[in-house]
N, C-alpha and C positions, 0 to 999 in steps of 0.2 A: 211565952211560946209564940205569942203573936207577933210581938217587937221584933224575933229572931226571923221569924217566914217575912213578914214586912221590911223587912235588913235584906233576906233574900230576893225579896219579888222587886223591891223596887231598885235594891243595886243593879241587878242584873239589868234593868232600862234603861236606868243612867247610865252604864257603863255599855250598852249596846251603842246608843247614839252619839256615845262623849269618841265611840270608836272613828263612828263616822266622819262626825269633825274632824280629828285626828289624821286621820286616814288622806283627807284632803291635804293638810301641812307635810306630811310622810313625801307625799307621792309627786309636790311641785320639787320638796329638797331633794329628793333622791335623782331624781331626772334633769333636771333644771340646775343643781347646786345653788337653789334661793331659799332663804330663810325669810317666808313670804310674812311680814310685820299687819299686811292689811288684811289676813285670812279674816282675823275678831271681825271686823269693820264689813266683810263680805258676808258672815253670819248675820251680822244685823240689817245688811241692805236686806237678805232673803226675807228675813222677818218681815219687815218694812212691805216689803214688794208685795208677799202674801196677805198681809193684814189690809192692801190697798185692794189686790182684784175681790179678797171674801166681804162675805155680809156681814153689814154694821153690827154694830152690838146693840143692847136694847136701850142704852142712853145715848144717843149720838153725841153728845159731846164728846163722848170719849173715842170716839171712830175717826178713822181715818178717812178726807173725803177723797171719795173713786168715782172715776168718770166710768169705770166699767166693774160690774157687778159678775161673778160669776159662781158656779158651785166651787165649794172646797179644793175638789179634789184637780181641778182644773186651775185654780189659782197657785196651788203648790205646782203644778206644772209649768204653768208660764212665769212663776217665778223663777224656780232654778232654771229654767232654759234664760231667762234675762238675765241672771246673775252670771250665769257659765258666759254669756256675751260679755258683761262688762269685766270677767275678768280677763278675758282675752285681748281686750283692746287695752286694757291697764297693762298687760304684758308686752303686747304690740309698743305702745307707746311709751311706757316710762321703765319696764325691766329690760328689755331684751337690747335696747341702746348702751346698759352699763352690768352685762350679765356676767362678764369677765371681772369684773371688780367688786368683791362680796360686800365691800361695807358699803360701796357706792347702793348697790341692790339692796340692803338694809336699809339706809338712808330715805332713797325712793320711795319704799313699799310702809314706812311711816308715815311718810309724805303724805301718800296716797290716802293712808287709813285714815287720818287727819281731815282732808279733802269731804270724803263722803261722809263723814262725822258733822261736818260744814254745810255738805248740803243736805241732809237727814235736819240739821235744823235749819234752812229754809225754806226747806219744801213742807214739813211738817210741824215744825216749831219743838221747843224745849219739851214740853208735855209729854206725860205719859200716852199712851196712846194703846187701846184695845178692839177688841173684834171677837166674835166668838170661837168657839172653838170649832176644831172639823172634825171632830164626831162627836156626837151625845151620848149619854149612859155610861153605865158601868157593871161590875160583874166581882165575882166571888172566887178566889181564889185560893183553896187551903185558909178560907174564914178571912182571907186580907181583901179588900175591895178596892179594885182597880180599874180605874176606867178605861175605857173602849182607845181614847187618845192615847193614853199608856199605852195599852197593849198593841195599837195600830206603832208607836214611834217605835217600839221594839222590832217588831214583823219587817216591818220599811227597813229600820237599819240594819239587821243583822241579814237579808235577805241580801241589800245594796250591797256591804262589804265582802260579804263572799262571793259576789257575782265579779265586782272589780278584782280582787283577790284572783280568780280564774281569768278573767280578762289579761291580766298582768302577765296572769303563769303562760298561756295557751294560746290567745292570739298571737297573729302575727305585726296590729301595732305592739300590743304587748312587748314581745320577744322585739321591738325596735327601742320601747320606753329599755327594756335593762341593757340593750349594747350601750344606748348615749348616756344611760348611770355609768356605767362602767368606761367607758374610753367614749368622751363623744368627738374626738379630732377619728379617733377610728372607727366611728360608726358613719361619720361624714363621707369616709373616703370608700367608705362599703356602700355610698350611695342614700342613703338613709338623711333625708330634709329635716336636721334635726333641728333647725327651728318653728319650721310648723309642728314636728312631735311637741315642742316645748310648749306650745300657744294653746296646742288640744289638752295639753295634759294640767295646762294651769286651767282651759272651762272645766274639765273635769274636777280639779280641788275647786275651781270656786262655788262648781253647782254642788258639789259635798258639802260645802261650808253653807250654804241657804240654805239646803236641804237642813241640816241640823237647824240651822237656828227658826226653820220653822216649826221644826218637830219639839224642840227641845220648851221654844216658847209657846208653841201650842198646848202641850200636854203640861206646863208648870204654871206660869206664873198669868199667859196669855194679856200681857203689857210689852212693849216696846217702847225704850228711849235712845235717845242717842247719845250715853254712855254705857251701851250693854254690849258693846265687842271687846271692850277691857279682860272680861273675865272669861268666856269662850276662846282668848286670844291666851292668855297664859293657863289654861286651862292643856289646850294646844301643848306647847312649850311644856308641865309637868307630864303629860303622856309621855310624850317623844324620848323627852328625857328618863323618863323611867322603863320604858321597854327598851331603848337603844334607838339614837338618833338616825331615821332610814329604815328600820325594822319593821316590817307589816305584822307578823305575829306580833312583835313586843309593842305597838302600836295596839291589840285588841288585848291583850294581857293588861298593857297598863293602863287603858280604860277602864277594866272592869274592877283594878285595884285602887283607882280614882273613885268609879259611880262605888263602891259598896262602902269606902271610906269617909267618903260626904254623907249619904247614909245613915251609916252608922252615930256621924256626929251628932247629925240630926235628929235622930234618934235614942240618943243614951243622955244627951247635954241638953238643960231646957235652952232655950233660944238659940238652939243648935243651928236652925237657920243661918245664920249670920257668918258660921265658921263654915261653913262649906266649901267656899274657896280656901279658907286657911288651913285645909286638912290637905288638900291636893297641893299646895305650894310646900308645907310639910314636909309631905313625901318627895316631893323633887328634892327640894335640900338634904333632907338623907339619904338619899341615893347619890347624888352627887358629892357626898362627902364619902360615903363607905365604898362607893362603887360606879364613880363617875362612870363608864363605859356601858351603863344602864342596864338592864336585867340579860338582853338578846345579844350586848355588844355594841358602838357604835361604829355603825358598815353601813352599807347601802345593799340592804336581801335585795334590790331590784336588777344585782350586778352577779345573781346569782340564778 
């Protein structure tokens, strides 16, 4: 009975925050028409960037050194506001020159993820690298014990995506993001700068993508290396593809059929750990074999 509420409580986190990430790659392809390769690689700078302004850990070897110290909840701030920067100059600079050419913009956005992979180990070296976490304790949940980090990544994500989710529907950039999904030669000519839409809409995916990966490394494993956008990056890619590529509901649908899948493996398979990602890659290839058009379709709901 435990296994089964612990299957419950912590799918449901995992697949709040795998939302979030997601949500970030959904919302550059739907608008944009990029199939953004360095989202993984923006996940791990957010980590990166958080784990530089918070307080060391209690070995400093293991810490990252910071010329500035700040509280938690102020480092996750100016990380995703740093990260939503550098993805807007990545977009300025190396997408938005080859945005009409999909493989060229594939090509790029490897490039790119490559690049900051390059400089995560110079600035920081090969090394694992830690910090504590941003909040302490934990608490009791239908007898499963959850920590406050848990329960704060959940709160955070599920709050973020329904706020973007109404931002999308409601506002009036919003209702600009779905005319240039939908026709952007005729969203141009209705007046509509749809390259500056395109520049705010990738800081918005990229401060999504730090945002996860501070929440996501915060609350699990709370290490950073710079080989850990690999799996947040295809992580990405089975959501998309199993809710329907462009889809915002099939976007939170196939998160949470992701977080409670990992879960579960984790859970029922001793060193389940390890298959975690192999459960979510899994599921994309059977979707994609039984029902490549993904659970929602694939469209772009932003053109709706």
């Amino acid at each position: 009975m435990i296994d089964i509420l612990s299957l419950l409580i912590y799918g449901a986190i995992t697949g709040a925050v795998l939302a979030l990430l997601a949500l970030g790659f959904t919302l550059i392809y739907g608008v944009a028409d990029v199939v953004n390769m360095a989202h993984g690689a923006l996940y791990m700078l957010g980590a990166y960037m958080f784990f530089t302004f918070s307080p060391a850990v209690k070995d400093p070897a293991l810490a990252i050194p910071s010329p500035l110290t700040v509280t938690p909840v102020l480092a996750l701030i100016l990380a995703t506001i740093f990260v939503g920067i550098v993805g807007s100059i990545i977009y300025v600079l190396f997408i938005n020159p080859v945005i009409k050419d999909v493989l060229a913009s594939l090509v790029v956005t490897i490039a790119v993820a490559i690049v900051i992979q390059q400089i995560i180990y110079i600035e920081f070296g090969g090394a694992h690298r830690a910090v504590s976490t941003f909040a302490s304790g934990a608490t009791d949940i239908l007898g499963v014990t959850v920590t406050y980090t848990k329960l704060l990544a959940f709160g955070v994500s599920m709050f973020l995506f329904v706020v973007i989710s109404i931002f999308i529907a409601k506002s009036k950039t919003g209702k600009a993001m779905r005319a240039t999904a939908q026709d952007r030669e005729a969203a141009m000519l209705m007046g509509i700068n749809t390259t500056r839409l395109c520049i705010l809409t990738m800081a918005i995916s990229s401060s999504l993508a730090a945002l996860a990966g501070i929440l996501i490394t915060g609350s699990t494993t709370q290490v950073a290396q710079p080989q850990m956008w690999l799996t947040p990056l295809s992580m990405s890619f089975a959501i998309v593809i199993l809710g329907g590529l462009g889809s915002i509901k099939g976007t939170l649908l196939g998160a949470f059929i992701v977080g409670y899948a990992e879960n579960a493996v984790e859970l029922m398979i001793p060193e389940g750990s390890f298959l975690r990602g192999a459960a979510a890659l899994a599921i994309m290839v059977l979707v994609l074999l039984f029902r490549p058009k993904g659970l929602f379709g694939k469209h772009i709901e932003l053109e709706e």
